[in-house]
N, C-alpha and C positions, 0 to 999 in steps of 0.2 A: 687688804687682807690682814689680819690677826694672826699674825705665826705662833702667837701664847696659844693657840687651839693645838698647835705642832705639837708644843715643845712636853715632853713627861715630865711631870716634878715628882722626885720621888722623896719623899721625908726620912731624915735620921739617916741619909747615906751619902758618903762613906761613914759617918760619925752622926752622933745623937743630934739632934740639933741643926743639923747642915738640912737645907731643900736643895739636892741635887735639880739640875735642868739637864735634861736626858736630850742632846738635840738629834740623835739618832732617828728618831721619828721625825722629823722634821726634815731631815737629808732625805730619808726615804720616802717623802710625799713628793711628786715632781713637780706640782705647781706648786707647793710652800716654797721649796726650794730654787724654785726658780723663779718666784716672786722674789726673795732674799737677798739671791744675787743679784737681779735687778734693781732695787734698792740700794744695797752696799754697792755696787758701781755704778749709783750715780753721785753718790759722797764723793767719787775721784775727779779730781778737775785735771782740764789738757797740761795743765803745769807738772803733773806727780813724773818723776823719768824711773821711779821704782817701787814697788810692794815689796812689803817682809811680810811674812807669814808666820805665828808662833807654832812651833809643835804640840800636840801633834793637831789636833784639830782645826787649828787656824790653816794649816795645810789645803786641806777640803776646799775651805774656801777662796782662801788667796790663788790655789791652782786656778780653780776656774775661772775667776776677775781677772787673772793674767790672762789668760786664753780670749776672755770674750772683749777683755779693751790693749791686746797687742802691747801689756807694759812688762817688763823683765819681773822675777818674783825672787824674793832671797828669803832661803830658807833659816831660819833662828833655832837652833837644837838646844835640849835640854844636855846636859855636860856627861862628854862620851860617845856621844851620835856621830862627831863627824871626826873624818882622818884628821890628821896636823896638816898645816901648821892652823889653828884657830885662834882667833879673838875672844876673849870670856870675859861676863862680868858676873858675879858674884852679887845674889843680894836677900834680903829677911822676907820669910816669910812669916806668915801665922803660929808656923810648927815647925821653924829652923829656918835651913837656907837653902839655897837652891843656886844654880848656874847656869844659866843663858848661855851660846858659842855661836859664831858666823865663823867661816871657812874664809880664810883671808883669802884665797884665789874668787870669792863669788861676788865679797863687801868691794863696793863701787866707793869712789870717793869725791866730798862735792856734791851730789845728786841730794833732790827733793825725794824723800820717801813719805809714802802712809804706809804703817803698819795696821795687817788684818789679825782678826780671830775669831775664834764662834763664840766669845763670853769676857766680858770683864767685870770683877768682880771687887775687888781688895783695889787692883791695879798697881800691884808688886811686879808684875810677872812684863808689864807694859810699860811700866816707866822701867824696868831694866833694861829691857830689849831698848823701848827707846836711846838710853843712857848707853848702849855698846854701838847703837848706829851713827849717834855721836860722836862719840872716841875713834869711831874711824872716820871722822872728818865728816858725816853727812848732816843733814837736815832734818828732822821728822816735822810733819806737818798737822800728826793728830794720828788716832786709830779707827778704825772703824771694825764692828763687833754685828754682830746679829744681836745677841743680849747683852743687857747692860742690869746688872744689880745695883741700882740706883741706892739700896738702901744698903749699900757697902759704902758709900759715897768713895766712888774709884778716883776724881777730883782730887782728893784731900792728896794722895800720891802722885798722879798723872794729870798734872797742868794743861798739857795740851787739847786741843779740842777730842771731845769722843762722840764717834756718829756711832749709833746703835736704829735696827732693826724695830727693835722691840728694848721696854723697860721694865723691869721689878722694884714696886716701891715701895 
């Protein structure tokens, strides 16, 4: 299946220039979406002992890849979402900077993670999280996305291996 039939691109939004991917339509179709999932859990091999999920939308997905292959899910918040005591990393984006936080009572330590999302793009936002799941002592073993903007080349920040759904080239 072609989940680019899913996905809205909408042009110039938020800003001129930008092709938003609207993956709302894409949730809301049951079999896209559950071809999707399908796909991104079979990128997980018997080794992963944990998922992260990025906020907010990586949620959606990492929820239910937890649910359908029984592995623990740790949620990643944008800076402010969760009580103390948290773990932050700080990092650049396009248009400033941003913060990532894991809840130190949630971050496992030791453990194989993949981290999930529904887009990678720049891959700022991916190699931080990864960069905080590290500092607290784990492993990341690559990300896995529904979409990949290939022609962001998310690579040039994020080394690790990227499984994507679907590509933008």
């Amino acid at each position: 299946m072609n989940i680019k039939k899913f996905i809205r691109e909408i042009e110039d939004y938020p800003e001129k220039g930008v092709s938003f991917k609207d993956i709302t339509t894409l949730i809301s179709d049951v079999k896209a979406f559950k071809f999707t999932l399908d796909v991104m859990s079979d990128f997980i091999s018997n080794d992963i002992d944990y998922i992260a999920s990025i906020d907010s939308r990586g949620f959606i997905f990492g929820s239910a890849i937890s649910d359908r292959l029984n592995i623990p899910n740790i949620l990643l918040r944008k800076k402010g979402k969760l009580p103390p005591p948290v773990v932050s990393k700080e990092y650049e984006l396009e248009y400033g900077q941003d913060t990532i936080e894991v809840g130190k009572i949630t971050v496992p330590k030791n453990k194989k993670i993949m981290i999930v999302d529904d887009l990678i793009a720049s891959g700022g936002t991916a190699k931080a999280s990864l960069d905080l799941l590290e500092m607290c002592g784990n492993s990341v073993l690559g990300i896995i996305v529904a979409v990949k903007l290939q022609y962001l080349n998310p690579e040039k920040v994020f080394t690790s291996p990227i499984y994507s759904v679907c590509e933008y080239s």
